[in-house]
mmCIF file as gemmi writes it, N, C-alpha and C atoms, coordinates in Angstrom:
data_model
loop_
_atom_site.group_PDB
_atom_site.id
_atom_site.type_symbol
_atom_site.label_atom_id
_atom_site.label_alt_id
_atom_site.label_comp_id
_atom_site.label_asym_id
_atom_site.label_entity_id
_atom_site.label_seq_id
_atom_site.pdbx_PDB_ins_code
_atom_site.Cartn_x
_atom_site.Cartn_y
_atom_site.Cartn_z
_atom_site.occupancy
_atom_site.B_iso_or_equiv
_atom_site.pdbx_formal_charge
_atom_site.auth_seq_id
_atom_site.auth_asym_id
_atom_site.pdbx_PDB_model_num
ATOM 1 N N . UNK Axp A 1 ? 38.044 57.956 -209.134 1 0 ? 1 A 1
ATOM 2 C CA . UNK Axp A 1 ? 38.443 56.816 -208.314 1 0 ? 1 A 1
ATOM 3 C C . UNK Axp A 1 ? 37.432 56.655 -207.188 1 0 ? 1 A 1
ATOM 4 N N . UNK Axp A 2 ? 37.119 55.438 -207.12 1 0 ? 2 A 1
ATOM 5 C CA . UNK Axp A 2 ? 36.137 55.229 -205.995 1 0 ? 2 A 1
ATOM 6 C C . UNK Axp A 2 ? 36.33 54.848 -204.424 1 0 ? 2 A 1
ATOM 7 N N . UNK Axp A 3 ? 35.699 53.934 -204.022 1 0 ? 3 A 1
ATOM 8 C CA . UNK Axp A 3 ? 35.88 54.467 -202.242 1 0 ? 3 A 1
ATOM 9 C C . UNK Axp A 3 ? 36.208 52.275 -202.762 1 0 ? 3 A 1
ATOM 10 N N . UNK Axp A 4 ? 37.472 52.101 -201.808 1 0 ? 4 A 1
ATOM 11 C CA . UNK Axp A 4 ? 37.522 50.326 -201.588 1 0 ? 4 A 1
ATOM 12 C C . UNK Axp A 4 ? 37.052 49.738 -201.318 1 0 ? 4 A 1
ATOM 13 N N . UNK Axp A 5 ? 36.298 49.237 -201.568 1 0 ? 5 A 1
ATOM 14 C CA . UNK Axp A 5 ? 35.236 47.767 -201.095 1 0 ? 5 A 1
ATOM 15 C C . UNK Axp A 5 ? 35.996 47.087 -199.752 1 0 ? 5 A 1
ATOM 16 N N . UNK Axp A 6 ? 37.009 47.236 -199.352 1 0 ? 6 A 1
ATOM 17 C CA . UNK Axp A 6 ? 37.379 46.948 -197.482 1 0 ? 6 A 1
ATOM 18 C C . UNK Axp A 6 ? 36.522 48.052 -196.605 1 0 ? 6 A 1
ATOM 19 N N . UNK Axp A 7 ? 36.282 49.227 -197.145 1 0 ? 7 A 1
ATOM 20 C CA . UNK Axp A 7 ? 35.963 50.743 -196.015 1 0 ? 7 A 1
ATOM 21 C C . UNK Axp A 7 ? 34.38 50.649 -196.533 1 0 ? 7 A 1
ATOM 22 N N . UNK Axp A 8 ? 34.126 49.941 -197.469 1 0 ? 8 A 1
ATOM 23 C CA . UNK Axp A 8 ? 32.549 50.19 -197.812 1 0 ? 8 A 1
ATOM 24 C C . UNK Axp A 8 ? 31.717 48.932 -196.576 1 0 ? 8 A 1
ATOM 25 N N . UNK Axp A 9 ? 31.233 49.674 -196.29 1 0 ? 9 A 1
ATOM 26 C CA . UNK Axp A 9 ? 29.744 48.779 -195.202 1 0 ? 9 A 1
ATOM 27 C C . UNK Axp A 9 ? 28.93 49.181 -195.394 1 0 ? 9 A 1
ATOM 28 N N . UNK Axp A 10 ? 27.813 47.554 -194.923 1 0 ? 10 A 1
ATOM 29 C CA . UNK Axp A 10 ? 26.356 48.095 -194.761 1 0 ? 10 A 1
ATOM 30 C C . UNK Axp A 10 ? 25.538 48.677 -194.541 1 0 ? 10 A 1
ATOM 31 N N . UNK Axp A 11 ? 24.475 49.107 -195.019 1 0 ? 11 A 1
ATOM 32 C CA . UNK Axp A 11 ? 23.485 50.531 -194.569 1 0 ? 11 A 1
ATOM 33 C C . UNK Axp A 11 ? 23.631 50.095 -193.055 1 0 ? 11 A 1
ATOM 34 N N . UNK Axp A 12 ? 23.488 51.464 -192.638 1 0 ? 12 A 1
ATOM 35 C CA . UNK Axp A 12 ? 22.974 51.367 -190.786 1 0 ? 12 A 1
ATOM 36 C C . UNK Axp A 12 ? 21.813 50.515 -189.803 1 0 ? 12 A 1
ATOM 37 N N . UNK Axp A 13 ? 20.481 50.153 -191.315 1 0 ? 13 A 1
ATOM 38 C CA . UNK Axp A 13 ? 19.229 49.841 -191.09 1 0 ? 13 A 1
ATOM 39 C C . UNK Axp A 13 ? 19.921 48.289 -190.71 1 0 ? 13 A 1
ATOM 40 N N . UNK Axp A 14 ? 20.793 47.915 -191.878 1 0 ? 14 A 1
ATOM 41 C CA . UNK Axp A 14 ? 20.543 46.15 -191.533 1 0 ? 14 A 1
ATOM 42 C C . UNK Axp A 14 ? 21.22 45.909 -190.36 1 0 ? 14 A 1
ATOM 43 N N . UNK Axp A 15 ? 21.041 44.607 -189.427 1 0 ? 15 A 1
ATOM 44 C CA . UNK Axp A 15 ? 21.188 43.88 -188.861 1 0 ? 15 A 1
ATOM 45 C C . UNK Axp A 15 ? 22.379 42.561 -189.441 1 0 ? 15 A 1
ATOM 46 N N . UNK Axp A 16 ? 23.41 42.512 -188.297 1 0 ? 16 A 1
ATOM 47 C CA . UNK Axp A 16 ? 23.815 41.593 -188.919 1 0 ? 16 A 1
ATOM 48 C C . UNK Axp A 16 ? 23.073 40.251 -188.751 1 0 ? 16 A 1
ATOM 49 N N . UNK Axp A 17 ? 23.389 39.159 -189.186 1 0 ? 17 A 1
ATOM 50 C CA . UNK Axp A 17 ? 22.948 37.968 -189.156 1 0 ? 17 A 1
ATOM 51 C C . UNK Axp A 17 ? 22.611 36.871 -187.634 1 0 ? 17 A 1
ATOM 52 N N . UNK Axp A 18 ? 22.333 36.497 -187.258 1 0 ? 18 A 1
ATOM 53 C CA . UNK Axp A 18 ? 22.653 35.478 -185.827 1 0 ? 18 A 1
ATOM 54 C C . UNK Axp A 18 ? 22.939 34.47 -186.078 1 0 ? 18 A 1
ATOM 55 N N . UNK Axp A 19 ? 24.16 34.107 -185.217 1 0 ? 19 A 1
ATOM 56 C CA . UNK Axp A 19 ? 24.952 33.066 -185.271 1 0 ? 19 A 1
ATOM 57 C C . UNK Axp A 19 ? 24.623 32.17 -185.025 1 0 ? 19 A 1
ATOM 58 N N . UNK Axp A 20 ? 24.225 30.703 -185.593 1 0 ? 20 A 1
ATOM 59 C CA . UNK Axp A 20 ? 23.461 29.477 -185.44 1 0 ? 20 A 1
ATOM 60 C C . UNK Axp A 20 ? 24.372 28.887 -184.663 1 0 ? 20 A 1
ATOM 61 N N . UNK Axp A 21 ? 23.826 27.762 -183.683 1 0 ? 21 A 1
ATOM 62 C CA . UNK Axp A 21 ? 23.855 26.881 -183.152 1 0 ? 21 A 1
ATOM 63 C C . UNK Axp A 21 ? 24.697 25.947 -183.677 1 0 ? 21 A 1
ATOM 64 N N . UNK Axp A 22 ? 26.03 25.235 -183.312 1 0 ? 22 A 1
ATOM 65 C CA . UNK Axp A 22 ? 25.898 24.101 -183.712 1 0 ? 22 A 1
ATOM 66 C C . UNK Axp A 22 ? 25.332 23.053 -183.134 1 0 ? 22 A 1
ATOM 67 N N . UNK Axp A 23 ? 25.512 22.023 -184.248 1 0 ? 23 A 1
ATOM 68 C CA . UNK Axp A 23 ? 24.667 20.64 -183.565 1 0 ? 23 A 1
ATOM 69 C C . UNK Axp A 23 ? 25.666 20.081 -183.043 1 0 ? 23 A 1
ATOM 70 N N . UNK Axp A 24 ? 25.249 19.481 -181.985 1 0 ? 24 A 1
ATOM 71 C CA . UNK Axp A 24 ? 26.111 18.197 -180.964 1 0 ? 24 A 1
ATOM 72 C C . UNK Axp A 24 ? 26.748 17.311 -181.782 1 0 ? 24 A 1
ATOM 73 N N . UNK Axp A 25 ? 27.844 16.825 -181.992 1 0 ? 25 A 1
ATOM 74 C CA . UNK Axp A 25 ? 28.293 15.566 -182.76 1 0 ? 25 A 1
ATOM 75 C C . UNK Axp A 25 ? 27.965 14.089 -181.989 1 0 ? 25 A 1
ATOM 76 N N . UNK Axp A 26 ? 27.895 12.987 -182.784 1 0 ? 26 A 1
ATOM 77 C CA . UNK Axp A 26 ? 27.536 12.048 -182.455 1 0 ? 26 A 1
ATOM 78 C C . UNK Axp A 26 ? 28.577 11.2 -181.865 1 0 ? 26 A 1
ATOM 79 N N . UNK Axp A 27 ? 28.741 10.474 -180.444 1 0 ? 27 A 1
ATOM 80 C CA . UNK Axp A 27 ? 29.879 10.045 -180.306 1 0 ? 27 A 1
ATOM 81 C C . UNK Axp A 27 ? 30.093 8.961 -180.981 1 0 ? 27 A 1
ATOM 82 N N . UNK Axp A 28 ? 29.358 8.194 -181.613 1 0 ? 28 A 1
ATOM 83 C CA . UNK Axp A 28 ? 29.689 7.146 -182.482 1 0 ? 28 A 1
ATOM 84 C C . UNK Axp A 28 ? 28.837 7.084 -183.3 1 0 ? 28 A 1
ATOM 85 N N . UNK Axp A 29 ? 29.214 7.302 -184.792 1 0 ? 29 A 1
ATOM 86 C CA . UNK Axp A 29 ? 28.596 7.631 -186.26 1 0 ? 29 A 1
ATOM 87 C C . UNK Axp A 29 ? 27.745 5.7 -186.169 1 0 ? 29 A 1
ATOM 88 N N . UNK Axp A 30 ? 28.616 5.076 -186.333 1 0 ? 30 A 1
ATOM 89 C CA . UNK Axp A 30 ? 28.362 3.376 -186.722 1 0 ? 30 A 1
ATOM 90 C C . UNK Axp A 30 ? 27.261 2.953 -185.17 1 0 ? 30 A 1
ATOM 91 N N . UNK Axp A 31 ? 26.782 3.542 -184.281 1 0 ? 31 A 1
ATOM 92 C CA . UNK Axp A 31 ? 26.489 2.979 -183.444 1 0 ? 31 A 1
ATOM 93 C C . UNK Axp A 31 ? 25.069 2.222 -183.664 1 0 ? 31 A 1
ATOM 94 N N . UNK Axp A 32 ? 24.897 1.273 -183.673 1 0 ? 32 A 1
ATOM 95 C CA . UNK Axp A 32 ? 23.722 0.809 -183.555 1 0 ? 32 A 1
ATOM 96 C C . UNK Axp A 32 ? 23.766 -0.103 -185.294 1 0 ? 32 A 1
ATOM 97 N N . UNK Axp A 33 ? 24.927 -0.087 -186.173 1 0 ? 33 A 1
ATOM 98 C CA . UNK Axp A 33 ? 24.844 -0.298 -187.507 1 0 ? 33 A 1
ATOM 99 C C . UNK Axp A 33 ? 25.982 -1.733 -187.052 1 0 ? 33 A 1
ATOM 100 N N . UNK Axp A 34 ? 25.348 -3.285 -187.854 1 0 ? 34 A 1
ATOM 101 C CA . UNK Axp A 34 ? 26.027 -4.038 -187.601 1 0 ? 34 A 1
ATOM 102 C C . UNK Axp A 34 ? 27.413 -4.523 -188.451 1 0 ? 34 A 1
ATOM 103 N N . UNK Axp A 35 ? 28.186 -5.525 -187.882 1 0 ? 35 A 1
ATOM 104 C CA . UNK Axp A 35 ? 29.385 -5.595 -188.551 1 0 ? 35 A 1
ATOM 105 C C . UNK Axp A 35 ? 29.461 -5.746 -190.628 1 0 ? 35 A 1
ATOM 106 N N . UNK Axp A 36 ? 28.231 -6.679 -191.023 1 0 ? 36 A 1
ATOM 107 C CA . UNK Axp A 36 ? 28.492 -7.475 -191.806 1 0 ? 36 A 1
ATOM 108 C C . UNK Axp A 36 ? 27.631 -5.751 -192.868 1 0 ? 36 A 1
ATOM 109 N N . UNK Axp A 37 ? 27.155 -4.97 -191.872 1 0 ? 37 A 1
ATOM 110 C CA . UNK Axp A 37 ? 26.424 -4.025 -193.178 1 0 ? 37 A 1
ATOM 111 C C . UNK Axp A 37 ? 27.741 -2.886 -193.146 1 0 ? 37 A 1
ATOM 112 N N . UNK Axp A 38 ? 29.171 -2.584 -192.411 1 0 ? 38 A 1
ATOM 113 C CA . UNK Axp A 38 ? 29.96 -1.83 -192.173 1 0 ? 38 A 1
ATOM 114 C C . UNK Axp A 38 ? 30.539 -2.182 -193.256 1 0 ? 38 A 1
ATOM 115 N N . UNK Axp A 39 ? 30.688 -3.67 -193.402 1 0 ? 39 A 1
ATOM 116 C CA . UNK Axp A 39 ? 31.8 -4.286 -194.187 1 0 ? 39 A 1
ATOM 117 C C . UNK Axp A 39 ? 31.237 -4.065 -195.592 1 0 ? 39 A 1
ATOM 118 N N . UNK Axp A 40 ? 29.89 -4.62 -196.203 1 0 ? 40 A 1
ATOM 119 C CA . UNK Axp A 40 ? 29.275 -3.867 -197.148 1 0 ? 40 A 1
ATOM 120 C C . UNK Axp A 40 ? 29.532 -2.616 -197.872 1 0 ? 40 A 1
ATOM 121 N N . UNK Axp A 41 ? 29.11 -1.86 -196.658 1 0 ? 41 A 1
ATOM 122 C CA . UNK Axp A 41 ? 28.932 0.012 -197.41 1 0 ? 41 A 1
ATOM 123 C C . UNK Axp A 41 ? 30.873 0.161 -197.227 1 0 ? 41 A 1
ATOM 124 N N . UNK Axp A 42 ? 31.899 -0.478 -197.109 1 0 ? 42 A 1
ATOM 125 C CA . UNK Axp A 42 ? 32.719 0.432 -197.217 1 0 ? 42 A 1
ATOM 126 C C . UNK Axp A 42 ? 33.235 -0.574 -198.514 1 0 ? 42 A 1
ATOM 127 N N . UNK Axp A 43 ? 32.952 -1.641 -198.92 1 0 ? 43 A 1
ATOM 128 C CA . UNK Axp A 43 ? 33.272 -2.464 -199.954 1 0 ? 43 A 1
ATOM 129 C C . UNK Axp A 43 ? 32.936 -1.9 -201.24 1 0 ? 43 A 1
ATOM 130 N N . UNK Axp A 44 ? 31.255 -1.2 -200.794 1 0 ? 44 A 1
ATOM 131 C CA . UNK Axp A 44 ? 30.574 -0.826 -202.097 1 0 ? 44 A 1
ATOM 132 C C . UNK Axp A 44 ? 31.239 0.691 -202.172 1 0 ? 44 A 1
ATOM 133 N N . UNK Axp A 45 ? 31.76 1.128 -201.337 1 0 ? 45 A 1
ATOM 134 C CA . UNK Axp A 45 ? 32.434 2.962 -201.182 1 0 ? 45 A 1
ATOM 135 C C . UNK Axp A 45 ? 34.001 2.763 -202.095 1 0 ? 45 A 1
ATOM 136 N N . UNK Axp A 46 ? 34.256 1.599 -201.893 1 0 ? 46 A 1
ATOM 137 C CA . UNK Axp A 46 ? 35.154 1.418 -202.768 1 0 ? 46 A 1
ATOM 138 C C . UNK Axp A 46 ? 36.764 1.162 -201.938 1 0 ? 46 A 1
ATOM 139 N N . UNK Axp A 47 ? 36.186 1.19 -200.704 1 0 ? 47 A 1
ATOM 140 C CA . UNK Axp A 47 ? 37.76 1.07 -199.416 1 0 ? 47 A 1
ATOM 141 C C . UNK Axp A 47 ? 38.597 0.001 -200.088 1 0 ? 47 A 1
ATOM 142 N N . UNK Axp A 48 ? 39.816 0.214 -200.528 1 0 ? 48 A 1
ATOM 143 C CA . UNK Axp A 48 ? 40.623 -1.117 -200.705 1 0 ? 48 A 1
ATOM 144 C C . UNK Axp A 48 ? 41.197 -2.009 -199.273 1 0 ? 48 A 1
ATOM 145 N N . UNK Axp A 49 ? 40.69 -1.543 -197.996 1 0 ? 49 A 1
ATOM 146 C CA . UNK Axp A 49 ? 41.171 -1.979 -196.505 1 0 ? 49 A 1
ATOM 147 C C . UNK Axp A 49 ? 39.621 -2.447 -196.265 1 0 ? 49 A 1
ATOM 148 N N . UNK Axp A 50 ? 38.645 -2.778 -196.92 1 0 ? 50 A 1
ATOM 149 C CA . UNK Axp A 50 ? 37.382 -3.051 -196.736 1 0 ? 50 A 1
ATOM 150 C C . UNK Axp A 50 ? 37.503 -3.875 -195.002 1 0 ? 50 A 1
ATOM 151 N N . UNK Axp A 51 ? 38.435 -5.119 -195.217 1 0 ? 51 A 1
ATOM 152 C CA . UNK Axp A 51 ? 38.094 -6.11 -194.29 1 0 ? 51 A 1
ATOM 153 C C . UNK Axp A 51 ? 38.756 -6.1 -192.907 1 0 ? 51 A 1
């Protein structure tokens, strides 16, 4: 019988990983995108509330 893969860890040598950054979210995804191309991409996405 072997040793559980919960009590088994990494050699001593490695390092764990560093924790990335997140990125800032955008306060408005649509900003700068006009009405008539909104209405478009959610027509062609398939929205049945397109309008």
């Amino acid at each position: 019988m072997g040793t559980p893969a919960s009590v088994v860890s990494d050699s001593p040598g490695r390092a764990a990983p560093a924790a990335r950054a997140r990125k800032r979210a955008s306060a408005n995804i649509f900003q700068g995108v006009g009405l008539l191309e909104l209405r478009s991409l959610f027509r062609s996405g398939g929205g049945a509330r397109a309008e």
